[in-house]
TORVOGU-857615 format. One record per residue: x, y, z negated of N, C-alpha, C, O, CB in turn; residue number from 1; residue in one letter. Coordinates in nm, 4 decimals, padded with zeros to 6 digits, always signed. Each point is the difference from the previous one (the first is absolute). Glycine has a CB too. Layout:
N
REC	X	Y	Z	X	Y	Z	X	Y	Z	X	Y	Z	X	Y	Z	NUM	a
...
end
This chain:
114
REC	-03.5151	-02.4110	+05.6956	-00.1190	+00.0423	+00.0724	-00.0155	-00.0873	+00.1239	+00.0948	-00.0598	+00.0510	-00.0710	+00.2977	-00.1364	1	x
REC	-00.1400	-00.2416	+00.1277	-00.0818	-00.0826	+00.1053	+00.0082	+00.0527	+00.1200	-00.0419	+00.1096	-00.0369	-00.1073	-00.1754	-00.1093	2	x
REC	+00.1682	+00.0815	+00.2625	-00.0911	+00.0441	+00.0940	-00.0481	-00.0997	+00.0659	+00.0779	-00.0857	+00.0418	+00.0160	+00.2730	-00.0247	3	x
REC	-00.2183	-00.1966	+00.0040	-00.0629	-00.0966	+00.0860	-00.0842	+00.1010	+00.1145	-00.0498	+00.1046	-00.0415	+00.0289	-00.3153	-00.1705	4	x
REC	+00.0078	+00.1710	+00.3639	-00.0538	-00.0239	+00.1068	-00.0700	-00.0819	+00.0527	+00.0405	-00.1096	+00.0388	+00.0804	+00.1951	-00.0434	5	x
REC	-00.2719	-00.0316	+00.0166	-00.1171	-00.1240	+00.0394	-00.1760	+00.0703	+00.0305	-00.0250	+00.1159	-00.0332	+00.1915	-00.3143	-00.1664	6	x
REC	-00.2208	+00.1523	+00.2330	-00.1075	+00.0326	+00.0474	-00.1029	+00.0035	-00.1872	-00.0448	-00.1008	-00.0547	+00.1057	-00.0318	+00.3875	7	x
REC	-00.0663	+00.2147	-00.3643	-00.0957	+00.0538	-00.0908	-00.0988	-00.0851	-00.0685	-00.0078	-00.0335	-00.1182	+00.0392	+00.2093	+00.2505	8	x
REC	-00.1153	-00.2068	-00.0161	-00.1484	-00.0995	-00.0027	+00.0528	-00.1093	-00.0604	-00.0687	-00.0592	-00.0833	-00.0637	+00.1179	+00.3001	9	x
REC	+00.2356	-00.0945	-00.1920	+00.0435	-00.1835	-00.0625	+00.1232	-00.0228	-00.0414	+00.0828	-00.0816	+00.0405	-00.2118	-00.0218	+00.1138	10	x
REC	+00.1335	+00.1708	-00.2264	+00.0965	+00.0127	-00.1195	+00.0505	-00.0816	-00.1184	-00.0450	+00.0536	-00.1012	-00.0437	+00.1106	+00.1661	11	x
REC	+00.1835	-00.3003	-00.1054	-00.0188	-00.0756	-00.0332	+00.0937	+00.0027	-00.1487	+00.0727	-00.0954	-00.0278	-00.1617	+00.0138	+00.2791	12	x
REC	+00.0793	+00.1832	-00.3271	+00.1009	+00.0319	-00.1306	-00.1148	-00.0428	-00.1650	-00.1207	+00.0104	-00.0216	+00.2916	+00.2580	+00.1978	13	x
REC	-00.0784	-00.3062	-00.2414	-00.1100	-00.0278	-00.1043	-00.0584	+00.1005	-00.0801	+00.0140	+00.1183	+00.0314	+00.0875	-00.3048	-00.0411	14	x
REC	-00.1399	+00.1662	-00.0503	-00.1083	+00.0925	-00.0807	+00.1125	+00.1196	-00.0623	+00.1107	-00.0533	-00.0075	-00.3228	-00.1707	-00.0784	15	x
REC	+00.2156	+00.3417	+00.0482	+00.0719	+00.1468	-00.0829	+00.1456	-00.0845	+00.0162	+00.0582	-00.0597	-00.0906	-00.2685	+00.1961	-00.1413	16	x
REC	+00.2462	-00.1261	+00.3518	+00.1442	-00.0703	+00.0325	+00.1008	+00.1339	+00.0056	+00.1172	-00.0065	-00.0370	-00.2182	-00.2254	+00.2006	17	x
REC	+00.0239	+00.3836	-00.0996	+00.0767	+00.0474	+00.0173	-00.0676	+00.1489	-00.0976	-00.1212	+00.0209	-00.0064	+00.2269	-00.1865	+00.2519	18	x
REC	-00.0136	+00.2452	-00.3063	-00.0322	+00.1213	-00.0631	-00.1369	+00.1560	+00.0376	-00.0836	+00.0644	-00.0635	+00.3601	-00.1784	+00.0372	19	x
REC	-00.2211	+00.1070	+00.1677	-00.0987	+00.0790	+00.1117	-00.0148	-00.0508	+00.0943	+00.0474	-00.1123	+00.0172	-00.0043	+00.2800	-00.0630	20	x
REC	-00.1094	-00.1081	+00.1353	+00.0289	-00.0633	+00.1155	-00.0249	+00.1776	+00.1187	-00.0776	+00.0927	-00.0233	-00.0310	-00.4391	-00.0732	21	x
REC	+00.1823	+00.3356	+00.1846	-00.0006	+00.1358	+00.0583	-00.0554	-00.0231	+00.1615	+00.0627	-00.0735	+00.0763	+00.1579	+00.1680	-00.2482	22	x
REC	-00.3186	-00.0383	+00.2053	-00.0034	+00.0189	+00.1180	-00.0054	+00.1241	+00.0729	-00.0900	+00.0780	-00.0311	+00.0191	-00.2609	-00.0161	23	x
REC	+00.1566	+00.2172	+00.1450	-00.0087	+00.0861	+00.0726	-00.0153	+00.0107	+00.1327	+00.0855	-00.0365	+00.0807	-00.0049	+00.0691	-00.2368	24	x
REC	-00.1745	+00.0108	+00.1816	-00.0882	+00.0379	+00.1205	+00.0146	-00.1629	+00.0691	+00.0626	-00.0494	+00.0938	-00.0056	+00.3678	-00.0513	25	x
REC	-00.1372	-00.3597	-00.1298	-00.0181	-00.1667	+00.0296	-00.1710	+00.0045	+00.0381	-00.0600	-00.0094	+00.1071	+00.2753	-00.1177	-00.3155	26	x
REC	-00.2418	+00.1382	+00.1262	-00.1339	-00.0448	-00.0213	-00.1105	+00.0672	+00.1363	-00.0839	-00.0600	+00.0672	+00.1508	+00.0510	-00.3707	27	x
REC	-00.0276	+00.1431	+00.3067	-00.0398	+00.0250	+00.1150	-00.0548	-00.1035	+00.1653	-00.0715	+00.0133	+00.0993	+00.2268	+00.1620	-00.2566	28	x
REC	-00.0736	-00.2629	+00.1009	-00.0349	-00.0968	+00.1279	-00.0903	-00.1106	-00.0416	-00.0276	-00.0929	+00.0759	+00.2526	+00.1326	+00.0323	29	x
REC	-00.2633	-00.0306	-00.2095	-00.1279	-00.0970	-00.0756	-00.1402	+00.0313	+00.0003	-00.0499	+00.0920	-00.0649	+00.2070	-00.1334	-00.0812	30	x
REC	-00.2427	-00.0683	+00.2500	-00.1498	+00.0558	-00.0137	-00.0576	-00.0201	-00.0988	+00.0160	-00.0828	-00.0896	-00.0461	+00.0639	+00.2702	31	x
REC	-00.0750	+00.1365	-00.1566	-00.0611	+00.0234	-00.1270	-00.0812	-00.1535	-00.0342	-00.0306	-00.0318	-00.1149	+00.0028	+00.3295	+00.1613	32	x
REC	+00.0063	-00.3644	+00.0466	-00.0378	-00.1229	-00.0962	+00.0630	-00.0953	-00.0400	-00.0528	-00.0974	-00.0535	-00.0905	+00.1302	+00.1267	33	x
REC	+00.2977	-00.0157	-00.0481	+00.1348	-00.0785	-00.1273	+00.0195	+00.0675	-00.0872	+00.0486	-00.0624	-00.0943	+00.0878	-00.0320	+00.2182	34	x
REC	-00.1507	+00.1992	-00.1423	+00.0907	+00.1306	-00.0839	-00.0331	-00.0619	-00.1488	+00.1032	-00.0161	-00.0651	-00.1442	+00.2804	+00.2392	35	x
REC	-00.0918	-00.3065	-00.2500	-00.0297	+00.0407	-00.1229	+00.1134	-00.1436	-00.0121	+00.1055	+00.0156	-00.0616	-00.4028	+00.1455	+00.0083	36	x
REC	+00.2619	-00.3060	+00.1211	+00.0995	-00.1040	-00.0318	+00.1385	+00.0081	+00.0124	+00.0810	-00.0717	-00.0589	-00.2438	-00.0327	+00.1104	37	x
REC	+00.1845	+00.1837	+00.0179	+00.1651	+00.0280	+00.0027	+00.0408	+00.1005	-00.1077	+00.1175	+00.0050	-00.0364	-00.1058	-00.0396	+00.2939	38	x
REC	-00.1087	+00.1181	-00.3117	+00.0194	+00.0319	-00.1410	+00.0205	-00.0496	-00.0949	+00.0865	+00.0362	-00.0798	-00.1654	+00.0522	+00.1366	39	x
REC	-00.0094	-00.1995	-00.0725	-00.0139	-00.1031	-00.0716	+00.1425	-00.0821	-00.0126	+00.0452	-00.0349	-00.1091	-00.2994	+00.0424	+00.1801	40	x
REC	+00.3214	-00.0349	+00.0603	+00.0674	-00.0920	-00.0063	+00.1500	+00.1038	-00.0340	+00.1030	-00.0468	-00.0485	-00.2737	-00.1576	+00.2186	41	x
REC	+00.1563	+00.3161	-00.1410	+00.1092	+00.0789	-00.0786	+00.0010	+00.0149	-00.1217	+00.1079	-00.0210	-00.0554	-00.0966	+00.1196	+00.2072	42	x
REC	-00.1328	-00.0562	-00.2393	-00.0239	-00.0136	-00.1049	+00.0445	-00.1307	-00.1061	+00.0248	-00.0010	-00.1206	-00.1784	+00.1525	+00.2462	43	x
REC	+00.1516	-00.2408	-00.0399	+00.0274	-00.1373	-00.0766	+00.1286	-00.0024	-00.0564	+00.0298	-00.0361	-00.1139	-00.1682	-00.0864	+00.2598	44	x
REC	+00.2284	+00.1730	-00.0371	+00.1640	-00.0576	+00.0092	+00.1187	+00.1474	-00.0638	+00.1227	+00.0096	-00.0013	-00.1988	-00.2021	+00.2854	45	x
REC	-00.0576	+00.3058	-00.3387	+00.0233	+00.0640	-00.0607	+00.0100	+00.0219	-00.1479	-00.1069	+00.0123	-00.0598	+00.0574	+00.0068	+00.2524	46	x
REC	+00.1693	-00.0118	-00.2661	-00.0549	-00.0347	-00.1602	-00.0113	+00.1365	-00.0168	-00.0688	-00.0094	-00.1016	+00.1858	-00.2153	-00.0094	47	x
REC	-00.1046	+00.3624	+00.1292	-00.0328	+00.1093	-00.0186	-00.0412	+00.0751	+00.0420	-00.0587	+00.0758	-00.0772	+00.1384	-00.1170	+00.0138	48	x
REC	-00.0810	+00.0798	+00.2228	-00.0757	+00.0692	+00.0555	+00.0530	-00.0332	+00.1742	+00.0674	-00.0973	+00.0340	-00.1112	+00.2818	-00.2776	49	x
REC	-00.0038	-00.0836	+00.3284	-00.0044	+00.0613	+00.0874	-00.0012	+00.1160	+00.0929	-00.0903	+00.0835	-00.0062	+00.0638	-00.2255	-00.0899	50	x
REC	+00.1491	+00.1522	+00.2047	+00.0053	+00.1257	-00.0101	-00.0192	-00.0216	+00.1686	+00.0486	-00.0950	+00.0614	+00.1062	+00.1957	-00.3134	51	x
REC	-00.2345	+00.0058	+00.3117	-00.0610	+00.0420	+00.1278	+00.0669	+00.1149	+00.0333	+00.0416	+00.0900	-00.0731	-00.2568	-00.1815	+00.0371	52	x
REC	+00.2210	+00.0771	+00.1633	+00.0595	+00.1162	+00.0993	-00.0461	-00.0168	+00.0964	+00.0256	-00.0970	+00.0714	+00.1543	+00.1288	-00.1381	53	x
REC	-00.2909	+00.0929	+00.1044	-00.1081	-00.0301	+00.1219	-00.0805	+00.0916	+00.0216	-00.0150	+00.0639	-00.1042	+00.0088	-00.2658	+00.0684	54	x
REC	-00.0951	+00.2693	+00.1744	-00.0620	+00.0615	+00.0121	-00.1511	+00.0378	-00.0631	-00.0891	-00.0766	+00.0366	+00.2614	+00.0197	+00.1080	55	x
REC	-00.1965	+00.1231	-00.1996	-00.1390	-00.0390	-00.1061	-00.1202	+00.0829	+00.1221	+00.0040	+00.0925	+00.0810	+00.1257	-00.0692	-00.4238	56	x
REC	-00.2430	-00.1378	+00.2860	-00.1579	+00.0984	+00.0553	-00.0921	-00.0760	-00.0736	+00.0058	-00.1152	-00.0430	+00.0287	+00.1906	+00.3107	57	x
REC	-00.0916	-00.0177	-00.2717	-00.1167	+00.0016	-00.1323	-00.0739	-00.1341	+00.0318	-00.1162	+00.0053	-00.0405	+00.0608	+00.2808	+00.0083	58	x
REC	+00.0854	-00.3985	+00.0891	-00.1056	-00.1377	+00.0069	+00.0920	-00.0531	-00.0586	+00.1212	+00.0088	+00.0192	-00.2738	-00.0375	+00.1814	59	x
REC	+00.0792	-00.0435	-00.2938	+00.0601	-00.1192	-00.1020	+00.0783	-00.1629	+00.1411	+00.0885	-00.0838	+00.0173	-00.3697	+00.1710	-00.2953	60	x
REC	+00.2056	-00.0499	+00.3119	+00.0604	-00.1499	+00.0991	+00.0804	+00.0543	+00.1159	+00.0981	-00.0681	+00.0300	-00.3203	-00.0949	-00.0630	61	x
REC	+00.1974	+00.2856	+00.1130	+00.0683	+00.0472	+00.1357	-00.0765	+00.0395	+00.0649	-00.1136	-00.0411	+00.0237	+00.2569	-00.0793	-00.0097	62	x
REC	-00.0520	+00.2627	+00.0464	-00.0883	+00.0446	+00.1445	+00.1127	-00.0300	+00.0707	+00.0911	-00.0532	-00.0635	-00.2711	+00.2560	+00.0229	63	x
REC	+00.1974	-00.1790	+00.1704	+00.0829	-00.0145	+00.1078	+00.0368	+00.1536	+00.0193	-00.0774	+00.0926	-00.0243	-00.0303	-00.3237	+00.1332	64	x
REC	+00.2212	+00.2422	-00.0674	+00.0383	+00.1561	+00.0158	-00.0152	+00.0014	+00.1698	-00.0273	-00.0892	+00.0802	+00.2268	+00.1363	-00.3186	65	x
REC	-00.1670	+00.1053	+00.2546	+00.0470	+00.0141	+00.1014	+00.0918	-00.0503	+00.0823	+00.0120	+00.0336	+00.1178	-00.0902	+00.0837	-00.2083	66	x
REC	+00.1320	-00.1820	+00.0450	+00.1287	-00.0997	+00.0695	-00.0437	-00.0966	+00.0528	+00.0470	-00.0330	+00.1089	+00.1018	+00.0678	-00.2486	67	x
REC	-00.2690	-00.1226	+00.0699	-00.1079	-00.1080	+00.0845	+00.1295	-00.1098	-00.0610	+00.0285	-00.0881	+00.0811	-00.1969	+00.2213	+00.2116	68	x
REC	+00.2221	-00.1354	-00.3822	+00.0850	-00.1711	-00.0462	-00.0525	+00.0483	-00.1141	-00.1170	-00.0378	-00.0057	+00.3730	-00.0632	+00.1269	69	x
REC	-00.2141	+00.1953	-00.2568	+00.0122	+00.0115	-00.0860	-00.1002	+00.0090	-00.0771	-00.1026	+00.0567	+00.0376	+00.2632	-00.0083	+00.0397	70	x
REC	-00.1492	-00.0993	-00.1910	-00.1743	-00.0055	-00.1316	+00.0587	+00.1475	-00.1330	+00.0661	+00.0039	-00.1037	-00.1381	-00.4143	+00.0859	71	x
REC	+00.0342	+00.4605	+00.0624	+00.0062	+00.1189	-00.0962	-00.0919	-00.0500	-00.1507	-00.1075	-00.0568	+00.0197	+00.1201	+00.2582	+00.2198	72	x
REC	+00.0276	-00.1811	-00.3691	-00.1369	-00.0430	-00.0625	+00.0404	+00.0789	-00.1580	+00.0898	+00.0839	-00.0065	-00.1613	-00.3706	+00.1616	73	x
REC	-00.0049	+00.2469	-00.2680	+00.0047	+00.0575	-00.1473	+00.0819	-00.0886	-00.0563	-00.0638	-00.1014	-00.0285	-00.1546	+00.2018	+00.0017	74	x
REC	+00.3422	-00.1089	-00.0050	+00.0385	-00.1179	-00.0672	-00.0124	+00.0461	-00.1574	+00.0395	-00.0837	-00.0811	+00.1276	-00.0142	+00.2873	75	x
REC	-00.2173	+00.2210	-00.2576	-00.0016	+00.0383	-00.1356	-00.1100	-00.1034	-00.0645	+00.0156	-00.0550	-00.1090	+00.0569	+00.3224	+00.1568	76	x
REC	-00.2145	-00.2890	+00.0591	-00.1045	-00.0943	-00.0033	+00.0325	-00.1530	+00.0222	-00.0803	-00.0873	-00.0330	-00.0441	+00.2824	+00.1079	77	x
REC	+00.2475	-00.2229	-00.0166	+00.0103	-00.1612	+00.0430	+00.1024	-00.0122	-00.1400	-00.0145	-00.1107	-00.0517	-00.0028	+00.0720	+00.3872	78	x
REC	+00.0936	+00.1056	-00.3915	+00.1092	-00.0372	-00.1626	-00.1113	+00.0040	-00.0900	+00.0018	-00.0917	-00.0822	+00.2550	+00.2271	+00.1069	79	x
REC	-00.3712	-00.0409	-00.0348	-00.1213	+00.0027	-00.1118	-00.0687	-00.1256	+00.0013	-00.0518	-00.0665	-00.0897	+00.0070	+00.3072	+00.1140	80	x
REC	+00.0604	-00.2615	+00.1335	-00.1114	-00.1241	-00.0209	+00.0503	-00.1147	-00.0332	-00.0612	-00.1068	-00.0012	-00.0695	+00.1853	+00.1513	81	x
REC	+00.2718	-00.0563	-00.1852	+00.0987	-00.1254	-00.0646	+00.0038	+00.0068	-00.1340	+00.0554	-00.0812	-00.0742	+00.0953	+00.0752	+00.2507	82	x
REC	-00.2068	+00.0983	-00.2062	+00.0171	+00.0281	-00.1979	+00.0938	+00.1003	-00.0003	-00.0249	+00.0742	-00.0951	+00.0058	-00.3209	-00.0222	83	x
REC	+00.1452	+00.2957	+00.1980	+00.0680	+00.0459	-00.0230	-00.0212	+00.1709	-00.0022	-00.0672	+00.0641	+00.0809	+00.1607	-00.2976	-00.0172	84	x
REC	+00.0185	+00.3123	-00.2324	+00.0228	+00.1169	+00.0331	+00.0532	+00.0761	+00.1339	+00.0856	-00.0636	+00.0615	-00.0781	+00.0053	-00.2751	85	x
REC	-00.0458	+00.1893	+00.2706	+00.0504	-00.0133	+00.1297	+00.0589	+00.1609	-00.0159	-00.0767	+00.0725	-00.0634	-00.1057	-00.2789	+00.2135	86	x
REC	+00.2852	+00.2596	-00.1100	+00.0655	+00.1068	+00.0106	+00.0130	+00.0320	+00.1745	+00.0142	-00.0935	+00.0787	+00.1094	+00.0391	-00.3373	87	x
REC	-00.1296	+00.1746	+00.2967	+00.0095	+00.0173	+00.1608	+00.0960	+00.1372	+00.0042	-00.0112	+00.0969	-00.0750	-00.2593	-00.2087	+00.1577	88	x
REC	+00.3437	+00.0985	-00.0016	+00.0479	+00.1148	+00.1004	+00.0344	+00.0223	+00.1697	+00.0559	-00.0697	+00.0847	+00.0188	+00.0733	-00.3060	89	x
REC	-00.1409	+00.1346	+00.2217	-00.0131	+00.0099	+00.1098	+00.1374	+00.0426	+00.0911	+00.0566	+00.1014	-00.0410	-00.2977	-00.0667	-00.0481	90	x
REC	+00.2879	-00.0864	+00.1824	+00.1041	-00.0038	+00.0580	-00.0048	+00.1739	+00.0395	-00.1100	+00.0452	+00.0316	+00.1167	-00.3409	+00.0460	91	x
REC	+00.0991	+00.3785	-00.0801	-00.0124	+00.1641	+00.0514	+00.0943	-00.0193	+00.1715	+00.0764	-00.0954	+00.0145	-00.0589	+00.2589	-00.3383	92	x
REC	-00.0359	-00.0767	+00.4201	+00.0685	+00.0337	+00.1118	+00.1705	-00.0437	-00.0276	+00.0437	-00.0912	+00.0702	-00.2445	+00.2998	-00.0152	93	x
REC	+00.2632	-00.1652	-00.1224	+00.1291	-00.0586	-00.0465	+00.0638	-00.0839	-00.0779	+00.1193	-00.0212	-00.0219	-00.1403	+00.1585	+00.0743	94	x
REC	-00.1000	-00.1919	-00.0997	+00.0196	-00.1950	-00.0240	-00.0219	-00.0305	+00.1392	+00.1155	-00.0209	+00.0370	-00.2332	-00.0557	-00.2935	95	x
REC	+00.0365	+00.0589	+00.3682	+00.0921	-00.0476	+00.1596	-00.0612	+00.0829	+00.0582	-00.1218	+00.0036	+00.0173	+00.1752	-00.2466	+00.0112	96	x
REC	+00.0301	+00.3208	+00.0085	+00.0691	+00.1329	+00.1055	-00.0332	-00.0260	+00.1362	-00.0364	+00.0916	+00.0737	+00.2481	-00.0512	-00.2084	97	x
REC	-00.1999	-00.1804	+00.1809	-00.0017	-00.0450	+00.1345	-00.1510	-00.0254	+00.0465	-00.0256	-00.0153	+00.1195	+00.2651	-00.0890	-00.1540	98	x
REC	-00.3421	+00.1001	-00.0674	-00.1052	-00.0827	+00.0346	-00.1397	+00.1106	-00.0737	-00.0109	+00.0196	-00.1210	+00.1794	-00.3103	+00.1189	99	x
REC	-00.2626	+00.3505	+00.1087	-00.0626	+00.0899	-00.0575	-00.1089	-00.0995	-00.0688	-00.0580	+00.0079	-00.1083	+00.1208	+00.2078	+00.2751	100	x
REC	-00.0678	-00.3031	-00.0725	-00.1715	-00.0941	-00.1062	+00.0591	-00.0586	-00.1630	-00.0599	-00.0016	-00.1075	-00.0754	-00.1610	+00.3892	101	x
REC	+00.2541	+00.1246	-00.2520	+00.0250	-00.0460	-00.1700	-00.0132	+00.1150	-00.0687	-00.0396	-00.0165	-00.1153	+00.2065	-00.1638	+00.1377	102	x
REC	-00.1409	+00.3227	+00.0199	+00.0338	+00.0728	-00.0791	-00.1534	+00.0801	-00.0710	-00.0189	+00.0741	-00.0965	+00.2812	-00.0714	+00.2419	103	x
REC	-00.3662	-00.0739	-00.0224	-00.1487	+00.0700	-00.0563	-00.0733	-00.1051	-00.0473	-00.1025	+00.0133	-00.0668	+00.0773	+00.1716	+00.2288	104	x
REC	+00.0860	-00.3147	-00.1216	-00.0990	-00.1244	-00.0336	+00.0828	-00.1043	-00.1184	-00.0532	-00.0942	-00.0586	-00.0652	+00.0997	+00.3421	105	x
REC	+00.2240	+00.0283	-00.2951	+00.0773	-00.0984	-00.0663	+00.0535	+00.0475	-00.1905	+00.0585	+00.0903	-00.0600	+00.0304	-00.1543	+00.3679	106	x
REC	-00.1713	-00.0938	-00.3411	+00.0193	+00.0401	-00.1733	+00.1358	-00.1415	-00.0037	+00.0610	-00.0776	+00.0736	-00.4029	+00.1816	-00.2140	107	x
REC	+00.3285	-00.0659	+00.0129	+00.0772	-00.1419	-00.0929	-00.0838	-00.0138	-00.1491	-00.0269	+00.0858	-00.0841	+00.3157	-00.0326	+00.1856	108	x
REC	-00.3122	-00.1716	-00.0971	-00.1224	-00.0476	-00.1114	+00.0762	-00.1517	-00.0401	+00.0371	-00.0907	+00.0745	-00.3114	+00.2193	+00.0535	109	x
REC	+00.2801	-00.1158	-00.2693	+00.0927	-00.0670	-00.1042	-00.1296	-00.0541	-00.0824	-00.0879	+00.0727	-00.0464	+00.3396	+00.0958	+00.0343	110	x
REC	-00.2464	-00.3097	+00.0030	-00.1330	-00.0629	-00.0979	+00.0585	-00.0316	-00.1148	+00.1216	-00.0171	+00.0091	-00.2632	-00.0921	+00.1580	111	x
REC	+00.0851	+00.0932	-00.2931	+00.1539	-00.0551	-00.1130	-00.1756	-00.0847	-00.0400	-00.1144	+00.0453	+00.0048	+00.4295	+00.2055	-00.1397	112	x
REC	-00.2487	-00.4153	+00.0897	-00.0767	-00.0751	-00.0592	-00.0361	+00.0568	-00.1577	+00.0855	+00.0624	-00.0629	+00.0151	-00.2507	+00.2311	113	x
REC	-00.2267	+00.1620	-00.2216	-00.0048	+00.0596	-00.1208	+00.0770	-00.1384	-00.1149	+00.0119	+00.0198	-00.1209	-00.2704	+00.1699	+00.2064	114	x
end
């Protein structure tokens, strides 16, 4: 297994190099006008899917939360708009105990290539 560390946007791996690709509470820091290409560019280096861990709100590209850094957004709509099947769950109070917004705002959304 891989781990690599790097800025998202410019990402330099070849094409379905790696099985999934996982982000957690990454993306959040991506504006909504990189987000669909940095999909894209996850999508690429993915030969099967993608798996998200992140705050959801109903805009396909991002709103800004209450926090004023963070892009809350639909990622069930950004894996569809990749072709991909998309499965979601919603994070409960004791998946993280410590943190009340993950626990009302936070899914996990798994894309599988068809």
């Amino acid at each position: 297994a891989d781990l690599n560390v790097g800025d998202v946007r410019h990402l330099n791996f070849d094409k379905d190099v790696y099985d999934a690709v996982l982000c957690d509470a990454s993306l959040m820091y991506i504006n909504p006008s990189e987000i669909k290409a940095v999909m894209m560019i996850l999508n690429d280096i993915a030969k099967r899917g993608i798996v998200i861990v992140d705050r959801y709100y109903e805009s396909e590209l991002g709103e800004l939360t209450s926090d004023g850094y963070i892009w809350a957004r639909d990622y069930e709509k950004l894996l569809a708009w990749l072709g991909m099947d998309v499965t979601k769950l919603k994070l409960k109070k004791e998946d993280w105990p410590e943190s009340e917004r993950w626990s009302q705002n936070g899914w996990i959304w798994w894309g599988v290539k068809p």
